[in-house]
C-alpha positions, 0 to 999 in steps of 0.5 A: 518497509520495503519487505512488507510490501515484498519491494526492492529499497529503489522501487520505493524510493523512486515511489516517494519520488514520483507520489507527492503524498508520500513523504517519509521523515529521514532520521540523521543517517537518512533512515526513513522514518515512516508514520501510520499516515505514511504506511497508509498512502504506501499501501494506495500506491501499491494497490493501485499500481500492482494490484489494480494494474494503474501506470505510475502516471494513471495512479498519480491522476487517479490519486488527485481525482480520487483519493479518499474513494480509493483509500476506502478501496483499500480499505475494503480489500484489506478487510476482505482480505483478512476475512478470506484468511479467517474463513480458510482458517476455520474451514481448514480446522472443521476439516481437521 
């Protein structure tokens, strides 16, 4: 999960540590075992703290005061997101 999000293994554990929202299952080895719900909550973590620049304990408030607004917000730049790489796409096979 960690190289999804282009991360260090101790940067995301330290995140489970500090967000009560993320909470991976843990296989017998202690694999974590990450849920579509999981990889969600991590992808509003890391928009808020890498993209949208919050300190961990701003991104905590900000999550308690304001967590469905800022799943949509994710939401909206993923799409935006994946819009952009399609129109680049097609712009760059009308050039071709």
């Amino acid at each position: 999960m960690a190289q999804w999000f282009n991360m260090k293994p101790s940067l995301l554990r330290f995140w489970e540590n500090e967000f009560d929202i993320l909470k991976p299952r843990k296989n017998k080895k202690g694999d974590r075992l990450f849920r579509p719900e999981d990889v969600k909550n991590l992808r509003l973590i890391y928009y808020l703290l890498r993209q949208q620049k919050y300190s961990v304990e701003g991104a905590r408030q900000y999550l308690k005061d304001n967590q469905k607004k800022a799943a949509m917000q994710v939401q909206l730049v993923e799409s935006l997101t994946k819009f952009r790489s399609f129109l680049l796409e097609m712009r760059a096979n009308l050039g071709a």
